[in-house]
VOPAGU-2260 file (C-alpha; in pm, 1 decimal, decimal comma):
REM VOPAGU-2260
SITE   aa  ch    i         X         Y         Z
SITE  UNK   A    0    1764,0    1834,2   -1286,0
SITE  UNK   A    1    1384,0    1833,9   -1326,8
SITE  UNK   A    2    1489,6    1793,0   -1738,4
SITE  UNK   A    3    1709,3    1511,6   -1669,2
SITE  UNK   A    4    1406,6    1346,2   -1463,3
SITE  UNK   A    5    1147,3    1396,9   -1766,7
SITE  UNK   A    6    1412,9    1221,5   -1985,2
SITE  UNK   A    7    1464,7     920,9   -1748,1
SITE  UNK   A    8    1103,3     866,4   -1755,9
SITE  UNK   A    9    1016,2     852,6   -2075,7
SITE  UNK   A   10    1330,3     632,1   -2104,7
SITE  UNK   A   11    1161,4     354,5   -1855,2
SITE  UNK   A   12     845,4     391,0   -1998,8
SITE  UNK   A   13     970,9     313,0   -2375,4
SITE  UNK   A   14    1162,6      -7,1   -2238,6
SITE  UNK   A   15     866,6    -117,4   -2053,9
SITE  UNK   A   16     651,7    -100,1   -2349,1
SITE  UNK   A   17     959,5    -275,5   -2583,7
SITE  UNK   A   18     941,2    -571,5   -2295,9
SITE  UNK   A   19     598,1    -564,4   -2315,0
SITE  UNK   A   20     521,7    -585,4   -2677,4
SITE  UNK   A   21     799,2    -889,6   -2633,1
SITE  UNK   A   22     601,6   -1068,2   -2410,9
SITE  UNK   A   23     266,1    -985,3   -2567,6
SITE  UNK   A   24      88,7   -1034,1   -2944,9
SITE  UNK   A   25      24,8   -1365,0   -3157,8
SITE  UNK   A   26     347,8   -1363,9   -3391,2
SITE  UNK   A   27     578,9   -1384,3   -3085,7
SITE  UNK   A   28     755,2   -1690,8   -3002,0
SITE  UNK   A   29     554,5   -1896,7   -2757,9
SITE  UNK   A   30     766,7   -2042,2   -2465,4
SITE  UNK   A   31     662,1   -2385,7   -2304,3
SITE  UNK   A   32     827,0   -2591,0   -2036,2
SITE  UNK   A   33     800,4   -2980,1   -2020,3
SITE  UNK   A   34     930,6   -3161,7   -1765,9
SITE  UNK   A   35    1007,8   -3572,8   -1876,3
SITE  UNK   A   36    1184,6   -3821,4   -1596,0
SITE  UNK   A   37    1292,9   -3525,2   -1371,3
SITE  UNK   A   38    1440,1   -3393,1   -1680,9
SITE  UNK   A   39    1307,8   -2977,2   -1781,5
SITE  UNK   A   40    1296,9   -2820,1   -2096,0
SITE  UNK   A   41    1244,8   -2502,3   -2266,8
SITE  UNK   A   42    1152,9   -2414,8   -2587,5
SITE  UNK   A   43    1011,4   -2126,7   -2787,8
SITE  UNK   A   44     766,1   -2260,4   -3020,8
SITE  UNK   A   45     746,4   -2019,9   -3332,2
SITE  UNK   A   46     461,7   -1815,7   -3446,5
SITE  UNK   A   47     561,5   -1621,1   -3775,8
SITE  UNK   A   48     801,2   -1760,6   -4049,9
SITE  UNK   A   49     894,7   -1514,0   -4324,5
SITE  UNK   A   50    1018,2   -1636,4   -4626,7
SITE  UNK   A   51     897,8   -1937,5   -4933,8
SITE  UNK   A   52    1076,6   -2182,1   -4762,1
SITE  UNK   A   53     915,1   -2472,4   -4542,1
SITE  UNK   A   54     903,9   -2397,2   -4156,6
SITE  UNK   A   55    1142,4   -2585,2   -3960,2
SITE  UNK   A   56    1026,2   -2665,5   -3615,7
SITE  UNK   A   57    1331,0   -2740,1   -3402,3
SITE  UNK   A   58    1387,4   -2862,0   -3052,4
SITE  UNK   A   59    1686,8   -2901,7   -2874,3
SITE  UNK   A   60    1675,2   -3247,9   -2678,0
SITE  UNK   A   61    1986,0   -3397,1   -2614,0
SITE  UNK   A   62    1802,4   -3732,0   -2505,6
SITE  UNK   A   63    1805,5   -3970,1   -2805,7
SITE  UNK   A   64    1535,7   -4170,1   -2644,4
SITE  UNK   A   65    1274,4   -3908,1   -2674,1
SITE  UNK   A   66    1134,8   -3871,3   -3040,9
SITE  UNK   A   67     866,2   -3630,7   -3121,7
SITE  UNK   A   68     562,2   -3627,7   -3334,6
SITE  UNK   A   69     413,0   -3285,0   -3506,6
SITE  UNK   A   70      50,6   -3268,1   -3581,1
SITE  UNK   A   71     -79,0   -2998,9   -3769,8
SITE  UNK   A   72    -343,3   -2858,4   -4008,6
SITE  UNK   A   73    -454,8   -2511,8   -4177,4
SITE  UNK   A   74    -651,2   -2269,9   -3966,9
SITE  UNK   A   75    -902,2   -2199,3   -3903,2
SITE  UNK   A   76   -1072,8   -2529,1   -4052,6
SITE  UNK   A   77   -1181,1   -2875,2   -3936,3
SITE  UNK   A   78    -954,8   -2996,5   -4170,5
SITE  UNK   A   79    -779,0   -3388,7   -4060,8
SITE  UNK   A   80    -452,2   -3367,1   -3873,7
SITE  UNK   A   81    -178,0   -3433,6   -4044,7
SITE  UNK   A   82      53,3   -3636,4   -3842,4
SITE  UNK   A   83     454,2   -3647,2   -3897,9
SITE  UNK   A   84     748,9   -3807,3   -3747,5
SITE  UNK   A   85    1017,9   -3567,0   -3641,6
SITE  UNK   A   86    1370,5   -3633,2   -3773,6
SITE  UNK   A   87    1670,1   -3645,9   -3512,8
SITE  UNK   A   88    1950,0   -3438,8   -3643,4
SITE  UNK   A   89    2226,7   -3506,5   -3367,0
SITE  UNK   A   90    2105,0   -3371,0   -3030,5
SITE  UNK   A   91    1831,8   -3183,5   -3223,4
SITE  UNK   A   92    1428,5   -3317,0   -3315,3
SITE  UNK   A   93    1316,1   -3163,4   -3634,9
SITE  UNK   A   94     962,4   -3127,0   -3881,2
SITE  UNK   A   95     820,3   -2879,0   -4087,2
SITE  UNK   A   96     539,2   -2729,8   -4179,6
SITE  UNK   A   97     428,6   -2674,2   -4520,7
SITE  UNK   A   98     533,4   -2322,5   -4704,9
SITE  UNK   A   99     206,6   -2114,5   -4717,2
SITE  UNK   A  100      91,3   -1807,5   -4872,1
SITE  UNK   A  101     148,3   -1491,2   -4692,6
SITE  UNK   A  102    -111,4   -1420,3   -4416,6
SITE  UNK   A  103    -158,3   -1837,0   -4439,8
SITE  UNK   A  104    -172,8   -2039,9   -4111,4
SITE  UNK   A  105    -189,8   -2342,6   -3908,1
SITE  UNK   A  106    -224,0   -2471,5   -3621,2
SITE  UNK   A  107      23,8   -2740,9   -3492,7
SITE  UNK   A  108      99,4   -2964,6   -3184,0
SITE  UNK   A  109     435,7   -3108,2   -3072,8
SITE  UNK   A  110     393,7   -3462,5   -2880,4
SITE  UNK   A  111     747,2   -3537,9   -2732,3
SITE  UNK   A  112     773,0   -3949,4   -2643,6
SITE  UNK   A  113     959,6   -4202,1   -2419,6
SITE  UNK   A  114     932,2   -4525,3   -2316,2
SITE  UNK   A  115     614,9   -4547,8   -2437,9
SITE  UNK   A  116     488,5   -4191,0   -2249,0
SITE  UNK   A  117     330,1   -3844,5   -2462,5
SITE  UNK   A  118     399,4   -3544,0   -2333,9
SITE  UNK   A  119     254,1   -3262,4   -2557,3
SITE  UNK   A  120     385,0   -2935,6   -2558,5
SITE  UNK   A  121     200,5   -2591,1   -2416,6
SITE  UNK   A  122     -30,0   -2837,6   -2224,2
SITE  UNK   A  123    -139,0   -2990,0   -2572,1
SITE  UNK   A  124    -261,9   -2676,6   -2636,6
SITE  UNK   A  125    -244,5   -2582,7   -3006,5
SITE  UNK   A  126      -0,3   -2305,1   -3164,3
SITE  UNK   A  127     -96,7   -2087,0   -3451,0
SITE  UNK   A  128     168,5   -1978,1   -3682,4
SITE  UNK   A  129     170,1   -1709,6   -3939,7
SITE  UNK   A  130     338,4   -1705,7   -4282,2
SITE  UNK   A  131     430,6   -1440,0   -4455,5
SITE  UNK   A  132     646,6   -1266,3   -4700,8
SITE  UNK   A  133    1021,8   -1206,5   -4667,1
SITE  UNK   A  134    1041,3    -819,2   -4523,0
SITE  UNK   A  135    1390,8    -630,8   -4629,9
SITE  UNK   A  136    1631,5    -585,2   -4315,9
SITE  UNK   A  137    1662,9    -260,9   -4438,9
SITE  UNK   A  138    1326,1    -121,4   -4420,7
SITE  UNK   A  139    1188,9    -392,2   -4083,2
SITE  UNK   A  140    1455,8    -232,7   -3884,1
SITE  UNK   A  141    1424,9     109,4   -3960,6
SITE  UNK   A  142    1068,5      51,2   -3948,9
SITE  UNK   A  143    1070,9     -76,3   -3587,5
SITE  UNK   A  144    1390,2     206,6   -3446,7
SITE  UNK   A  145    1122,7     486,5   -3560,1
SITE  UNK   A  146     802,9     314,0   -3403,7
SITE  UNK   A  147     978,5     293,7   -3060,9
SITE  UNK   A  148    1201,6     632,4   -3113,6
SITE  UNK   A  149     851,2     814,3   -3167,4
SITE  UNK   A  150     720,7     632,2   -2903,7
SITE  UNK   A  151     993,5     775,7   -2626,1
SITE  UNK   A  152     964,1    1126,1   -2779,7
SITE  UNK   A  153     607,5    1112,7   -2734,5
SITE  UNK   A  154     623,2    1004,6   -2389,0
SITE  UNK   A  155     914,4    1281,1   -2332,8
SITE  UNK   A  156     686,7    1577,8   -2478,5
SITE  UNK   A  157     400,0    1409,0   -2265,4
SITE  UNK   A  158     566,0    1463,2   -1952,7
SITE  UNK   A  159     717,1    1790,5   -2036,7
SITE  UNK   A  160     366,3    1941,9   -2160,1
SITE  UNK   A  161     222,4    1758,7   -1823,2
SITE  UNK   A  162     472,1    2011,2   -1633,8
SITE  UNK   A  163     468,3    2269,6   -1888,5
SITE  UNK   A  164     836,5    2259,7   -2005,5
SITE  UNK   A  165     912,6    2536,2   -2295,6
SITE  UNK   A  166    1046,5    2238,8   -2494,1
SITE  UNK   A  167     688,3    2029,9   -2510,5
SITE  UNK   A  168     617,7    2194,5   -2833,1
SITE  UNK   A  169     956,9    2118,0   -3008,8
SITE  UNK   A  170     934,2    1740,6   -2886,8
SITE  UNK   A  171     566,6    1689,3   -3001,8
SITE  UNK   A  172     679,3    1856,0   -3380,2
SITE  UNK   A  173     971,9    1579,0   -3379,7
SITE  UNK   A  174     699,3    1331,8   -3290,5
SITE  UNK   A  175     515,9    1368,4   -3542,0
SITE  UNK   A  176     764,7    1324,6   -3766,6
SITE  UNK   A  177     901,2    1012,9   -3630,2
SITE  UNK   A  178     567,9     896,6   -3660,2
SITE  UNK   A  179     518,6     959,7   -3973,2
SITE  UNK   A  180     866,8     825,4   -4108,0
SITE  UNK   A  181     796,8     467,1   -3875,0
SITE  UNK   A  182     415,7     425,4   -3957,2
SITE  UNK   A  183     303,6     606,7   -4252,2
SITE  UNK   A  184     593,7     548,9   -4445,6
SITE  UNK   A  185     809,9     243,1   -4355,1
SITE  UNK   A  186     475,3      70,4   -4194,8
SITE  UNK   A  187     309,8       4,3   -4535,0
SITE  UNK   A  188     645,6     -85,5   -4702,1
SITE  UNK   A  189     664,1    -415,1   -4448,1
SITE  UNK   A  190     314,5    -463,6   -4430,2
SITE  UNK   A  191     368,2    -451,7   -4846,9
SITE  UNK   A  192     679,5    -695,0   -4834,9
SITE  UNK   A  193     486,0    -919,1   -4567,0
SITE  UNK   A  194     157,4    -964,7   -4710,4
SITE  UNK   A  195     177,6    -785,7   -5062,8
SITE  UNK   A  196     -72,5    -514,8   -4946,6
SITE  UNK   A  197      45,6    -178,3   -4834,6
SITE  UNK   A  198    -245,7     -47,2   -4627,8
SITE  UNK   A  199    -524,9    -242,0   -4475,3
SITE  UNK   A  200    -614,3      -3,6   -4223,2
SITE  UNK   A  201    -963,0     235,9   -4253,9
SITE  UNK   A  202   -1077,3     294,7   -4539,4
SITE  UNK   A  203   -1050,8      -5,6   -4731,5
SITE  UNK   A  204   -1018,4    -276,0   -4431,5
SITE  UNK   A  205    -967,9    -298,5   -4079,5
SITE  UNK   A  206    -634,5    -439,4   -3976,8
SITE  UNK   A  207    -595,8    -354,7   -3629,3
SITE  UNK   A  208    -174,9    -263,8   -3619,9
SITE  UNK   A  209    -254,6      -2,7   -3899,5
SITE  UNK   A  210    -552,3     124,6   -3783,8
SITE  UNK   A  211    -458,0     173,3   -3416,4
SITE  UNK   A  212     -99,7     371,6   -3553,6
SITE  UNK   A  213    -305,1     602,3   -3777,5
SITE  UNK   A  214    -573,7     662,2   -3468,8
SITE  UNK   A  215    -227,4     763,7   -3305,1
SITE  UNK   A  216    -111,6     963,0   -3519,6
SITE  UNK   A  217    -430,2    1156,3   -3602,3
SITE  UNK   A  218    -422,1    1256,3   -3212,5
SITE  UNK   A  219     -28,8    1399,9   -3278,4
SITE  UNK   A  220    -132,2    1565,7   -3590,1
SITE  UNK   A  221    -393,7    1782,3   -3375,8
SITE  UNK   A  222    -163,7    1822,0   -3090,5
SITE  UNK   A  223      98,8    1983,7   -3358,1
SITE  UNK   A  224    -122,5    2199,4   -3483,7
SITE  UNK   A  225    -331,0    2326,3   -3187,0
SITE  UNK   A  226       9,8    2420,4   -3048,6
SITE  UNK   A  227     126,0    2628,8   -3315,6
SITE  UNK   A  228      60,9    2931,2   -3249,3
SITE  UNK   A  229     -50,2    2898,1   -2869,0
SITE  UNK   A  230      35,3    2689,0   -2597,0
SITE  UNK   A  231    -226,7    2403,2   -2571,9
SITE  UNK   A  232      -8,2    2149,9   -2376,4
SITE  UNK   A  233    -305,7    1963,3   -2289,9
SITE  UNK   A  234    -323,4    1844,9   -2627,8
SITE  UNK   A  235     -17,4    1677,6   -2632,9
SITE  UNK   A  236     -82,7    1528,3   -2279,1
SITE  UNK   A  237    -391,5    1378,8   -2424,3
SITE  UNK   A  238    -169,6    1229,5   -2765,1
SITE  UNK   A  239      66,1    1069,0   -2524,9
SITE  UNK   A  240    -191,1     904,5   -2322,7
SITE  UNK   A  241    -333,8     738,5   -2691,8
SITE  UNK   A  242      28,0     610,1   -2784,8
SITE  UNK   A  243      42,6     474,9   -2477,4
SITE  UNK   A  244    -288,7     310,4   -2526,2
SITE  UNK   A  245    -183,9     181,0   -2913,2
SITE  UNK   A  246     113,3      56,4   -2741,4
SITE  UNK   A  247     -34,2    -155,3   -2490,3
SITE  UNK   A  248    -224,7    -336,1   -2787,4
SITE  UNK   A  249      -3,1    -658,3   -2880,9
SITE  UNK   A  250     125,5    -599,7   -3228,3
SITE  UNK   A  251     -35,1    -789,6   -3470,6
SITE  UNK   A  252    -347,9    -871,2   -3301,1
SITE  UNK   A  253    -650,0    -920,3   -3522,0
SITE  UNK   A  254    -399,8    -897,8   -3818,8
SITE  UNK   A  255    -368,6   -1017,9   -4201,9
SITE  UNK   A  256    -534,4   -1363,7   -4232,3
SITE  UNK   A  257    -546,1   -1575,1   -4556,6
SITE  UNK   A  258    -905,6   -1738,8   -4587,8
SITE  UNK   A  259    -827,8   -2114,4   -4654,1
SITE  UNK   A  260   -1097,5   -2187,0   -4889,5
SITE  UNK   A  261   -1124,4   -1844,1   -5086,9
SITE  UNK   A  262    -766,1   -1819,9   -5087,9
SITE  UNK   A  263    -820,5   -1418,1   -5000,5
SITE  UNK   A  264    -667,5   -1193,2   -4763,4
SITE  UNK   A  265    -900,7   -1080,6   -4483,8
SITE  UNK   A  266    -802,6    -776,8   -4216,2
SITE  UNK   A  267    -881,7    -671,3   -3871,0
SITE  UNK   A  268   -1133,5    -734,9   -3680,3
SITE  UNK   A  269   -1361,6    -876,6   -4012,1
SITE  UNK   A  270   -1162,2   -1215,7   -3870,5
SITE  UNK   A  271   -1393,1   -1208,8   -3589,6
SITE  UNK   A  272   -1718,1   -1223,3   -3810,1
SITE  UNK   A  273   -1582,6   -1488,7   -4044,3
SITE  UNK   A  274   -1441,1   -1707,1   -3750,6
């Protein structure tokens, strides 16, 4: 029963964290509400388009009264706006933005109109999108089942090591190879097909996503090994308690950025110097 109880936890915890990596980080869809003439509506605003197409910007607005303006310009600059009339496509509003390298980005504004009223979107607030690269299907998802599988065996040989279970030590071996597999391996092969760079963690830069997964891994890597021939349970506990701190950063904070006038990549938390 106890068993059963461990398994349910680390169950709950993993979903909270999927729900709240959802909800959280820059390259997530950015919900807004506007209400025009007793009229609400919703819309996710995007924040990362893959691909070397143009980003489409679409809004659902069955009113053909309202037509909608999108303002936007590369960031971080003081470049001018550049201002463009959405196009109606049947009950739709559309623009685009401008294809940009990978790790490229703007920053763009949606003004809805009628009868001669603005309304701007997320409080006319800008949003900052993200282009990159188009990442295979068949390495993303892998990618992200073995981030989150590693992440629920972690928090399963947590709590087992917590109450000394005989099983701790087989759970933290499996997560270190899930681990591995999700964020050594597969991580670099997206970041690769994203941004055409396969690590930009320490030593050569400081993106934050790869950084804070090998800082997490490092911490399993010593829990495997001081268990290995004694019972050290503590050292998993301690490994659990980091994933769960990696975790609760938003993925893809202080990411890949393209510099706008260099036309280089920059990393991690260098952003915060050049900004």
């Amino acid at each position: 029963m106890k068993t059963f109880l461990y398994w349910i936890v680390a169950i709950l915890i993993t979903a909270g964290a999927i729900i709240y990596q959802k909800k959280t980080g820059p390259t997530y869809d950015k919900k807004v509400e506007i209400n025009i003439e007793n009229t609400t509506y919703n819309f996710n605003l995007i924040r990362s388009h893959g691909g070397e197409n143009d980003c489409k910007i679409e809004l659902n607005i069955p009113d053909q009264n309202i037509s909608g303006i999108l303002e936007y310009r590369k960031y971080p600059t003081n470049d001018p706006w550049t201002k463009v009339e959405m196009e109606r496509q049947y009950d739709n509003l559309v623009g685009y933005l401008p294809h940009l390298p990978p790790a490229g980005k703007y920053e763009y504004l949606v003004i809805l109109e009628k009868n001669g009223k603005r309304y701007a979107l997320n409080d006319a607030q800008t949003v900052i999108i993200r282009f990159k690269g188009d990442v295979q299907l068949s390495v993303l998802f892998p990618h992200i089942f073995f981030m989150f599988f590693a992440m629920f065996l972690g928090n399963l040989a947590g709590i087992m090591a917590l109450f000394r279970h005989k099983r701790y030590k087989l759970f933290t071996t499996i997560t270190v190879i899930a681990l591995f597999i999700g964020g050594m391996i597969l991580g670099p092969w997206v970041q690769w097909y994203a941004f055409g760079e396969a690590w930009a963690g320490i030593p050569f830069a400081w993106d934050l996503t790869d950084n804070k997964t090998l800082f997490a891994f490092i911490f399993w890597v010593i829990a495997f090994f001081m268990n290995r021939k004694k019972e050290r349970p503590l050292y998993t506990v301690i490994a659990s308690l980091v994933m769960l701190l990696v975790y609760s950063i938003p993925h893809s904070m202080f990411g890949s950025q393209l510099d706008p006038e260099t036309g280089e990549i920059i990393q991690g938390w260098i952003r915060l110097f050049y900004l």
